[in-house]
C-alpha positions, 0 to 999 in steps of 0.5 A: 457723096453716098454713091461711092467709096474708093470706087465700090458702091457705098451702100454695099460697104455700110449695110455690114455695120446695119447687120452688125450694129441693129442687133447689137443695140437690140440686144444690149438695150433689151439686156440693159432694161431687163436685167438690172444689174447689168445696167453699170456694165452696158450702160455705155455700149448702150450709149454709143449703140444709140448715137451710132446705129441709126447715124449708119442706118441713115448712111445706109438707106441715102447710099442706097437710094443714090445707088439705086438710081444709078441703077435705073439711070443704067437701064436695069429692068422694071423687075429688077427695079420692082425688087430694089423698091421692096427692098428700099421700103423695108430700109426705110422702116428699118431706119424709123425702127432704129430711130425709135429704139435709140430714142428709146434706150437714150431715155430709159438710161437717163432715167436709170441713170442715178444722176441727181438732176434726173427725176425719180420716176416710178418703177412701172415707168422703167419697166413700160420702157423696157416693154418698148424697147423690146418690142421695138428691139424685136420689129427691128430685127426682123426688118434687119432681116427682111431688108438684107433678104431682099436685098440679098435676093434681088442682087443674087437671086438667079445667080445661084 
């Protein structure tokens, strides 16, 4: 299911909407805590940023694993090999980085939310969340960055 889509690797066509939606969701979520008046505009790119984000993360990371080992089934060498493992692991961090920071910004909307289910928390409560949506936001694009230069390096690293 992961290996190809209309004949091209998969993995190489889902890593553009990693690249494009972690940062997004970093971003935005970081804006939405910080900046509280901005919370009825980006509210909702928010939600949608943290359902979808890590669901492409996710197909990101099963698609490479499935092209790598169609890449080891083709007899690549051990070192090639070696580079798409480094590049793999950084994937999969990035994957628990998104997980946690779509977790992250789901709650801090709930609690900001104004509903009159949700409980008042206190103020700190809010901005602590903020501090780990930041955090989170900030490991995140950098293993974004770290997956997409490994990976980038071990498909055109002699090549250019």
């Amino acid at each position: 299911m992961f290996k190809e889509i209309n004949g091209l690797p998969g993995h190489v066509l889902v890593i553009h909407a990693v690249v494009v939606f972690v940062p997004l969701l970093a971003l935005l979520a970081s804006g939405y805590g910080l900046v509280p008046r901005w919370r009825p505009r980006l509210g909702w790119a928010v939600a949608i940023l943290a359902v979808v984000t890590p669901v492409f993360t996710w197909v990101a990371t099963e698609s490479g694993e499935a092209f790598e080992e169609v890449l080891a089934g083709r007899g690549y060498p051990p070192e090639l090999l070696a580079k798409i493992g480094e590049h793999s692991a950084y994937g999969e961090t990035t994957l628990r980085l998104t997980v946690a920071l779509a977790v992250a910004a789901l709650v801090l909307l709930a609690l900001t939310s104004g509903r009159v289910r949700t409980p008042r928390v206190p103020v700190w409560v809010t901005w602590l969340l903020t501090g780990v949506i930041v955090v989170l936001s900030g490991f995140a694009l950098v293993y974004v960055y770290l997956t997409g230069d490994t990976g980038a390096a071990s498909v055109w690293g002699n090549t250019l």
